[in-house]
C-alpha positions in Angstrom: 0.0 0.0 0.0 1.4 3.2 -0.7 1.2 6.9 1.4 -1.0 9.1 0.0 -0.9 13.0 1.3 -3.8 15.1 1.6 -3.1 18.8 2.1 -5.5 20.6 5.2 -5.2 24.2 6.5 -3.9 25.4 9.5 -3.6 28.5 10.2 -1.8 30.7 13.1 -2.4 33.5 14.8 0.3 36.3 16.6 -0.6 37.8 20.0 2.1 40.1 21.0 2.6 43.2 23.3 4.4 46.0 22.6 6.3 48.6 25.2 7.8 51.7 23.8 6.8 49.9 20.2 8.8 47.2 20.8 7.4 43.9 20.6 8.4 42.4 24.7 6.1 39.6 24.1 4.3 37.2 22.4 2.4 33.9 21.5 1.2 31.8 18.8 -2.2 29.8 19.0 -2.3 27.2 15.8 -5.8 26.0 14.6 -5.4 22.4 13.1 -7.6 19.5 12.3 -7.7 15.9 12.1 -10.2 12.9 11.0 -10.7 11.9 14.5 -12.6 15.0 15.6 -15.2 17.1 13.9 -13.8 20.2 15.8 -10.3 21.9 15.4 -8.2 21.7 18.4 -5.4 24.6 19.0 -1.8 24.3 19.4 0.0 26.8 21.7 3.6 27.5 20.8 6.1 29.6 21.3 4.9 31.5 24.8 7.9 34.1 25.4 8.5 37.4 27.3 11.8 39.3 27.2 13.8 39.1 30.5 13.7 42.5 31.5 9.6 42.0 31.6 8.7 38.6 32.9 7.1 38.1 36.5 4.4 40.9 35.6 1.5 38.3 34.3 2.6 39.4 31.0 2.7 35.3 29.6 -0.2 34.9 31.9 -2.4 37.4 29.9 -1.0 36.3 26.9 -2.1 32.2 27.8 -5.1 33.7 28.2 -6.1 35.5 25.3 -4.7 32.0 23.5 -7.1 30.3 25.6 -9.9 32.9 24.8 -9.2 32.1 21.3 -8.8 28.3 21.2 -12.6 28.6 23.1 -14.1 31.2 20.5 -13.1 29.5 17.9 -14.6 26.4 19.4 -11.5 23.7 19.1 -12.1 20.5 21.6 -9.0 21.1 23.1 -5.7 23.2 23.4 -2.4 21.7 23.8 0.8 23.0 24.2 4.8 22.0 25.0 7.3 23.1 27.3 10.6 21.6 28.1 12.0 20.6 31.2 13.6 22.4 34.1 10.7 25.0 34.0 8.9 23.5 36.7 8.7 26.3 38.8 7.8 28.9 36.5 6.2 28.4 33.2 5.0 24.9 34.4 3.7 26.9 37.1 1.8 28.9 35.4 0.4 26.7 32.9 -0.7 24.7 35.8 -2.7 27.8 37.3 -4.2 28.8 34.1 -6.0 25.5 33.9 -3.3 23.2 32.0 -2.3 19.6 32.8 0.7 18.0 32.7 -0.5 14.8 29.7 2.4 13.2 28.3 5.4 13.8 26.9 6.7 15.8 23.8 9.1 13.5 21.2 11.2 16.2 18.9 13.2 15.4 15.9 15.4 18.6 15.2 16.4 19.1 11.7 
């Protein structure tokens, strides 16, 4: 039997904040599908805030909006990765905001 590849759209949106118009912050929220479930399900990635800025629920309110999104939108779930050793910080806060810890992330780097 061979592979056969069927092209679906994603698509991504930015949230970002801005100080001084400078971007300081930002998130992505990706909207994908599969065969397995009628509704989308959202894929949070790339969650940062600049040093000089973190520990003033700036990523909280920016989880949040994704969240907002992810729900308006209507997806059956949102997922997101994190690597280890941030425990007591991002993991932290992910817990907080609603999150559980379900799984493990496999990565093949090219």
């Amino acid at each position: 039997m061979d592979v056969l590849e069927k092209v679906v759209s994603p698509y991504g949106v930015k949230f970002f904040v801005e100080y001084e118009g400078e971007e300081i912050a930002h998130a992505y929220i990706y909207i994908l599908r599969n065969d397995l479930h009628e509704k989308p399900f959202g894929f949070m990635e790339d969650v940062h805030v600049d040093d000089a800025f973190q520990r003033q629920g700036i990523g909280t309110s920016l989880v949040r909006r994704v969240i907002e999104e992810a729900q308006r939108i209507g997806c059956y779930k949102l997922i997101c990765t994190s690597r280890d050793g941030r425990e007591d910080s991002v993991h932290q806060m992910y817990m907080d905001l609603g999150f559980t810890s379900y799984g493990r992330e496999f990565r093949m780097n090219f």
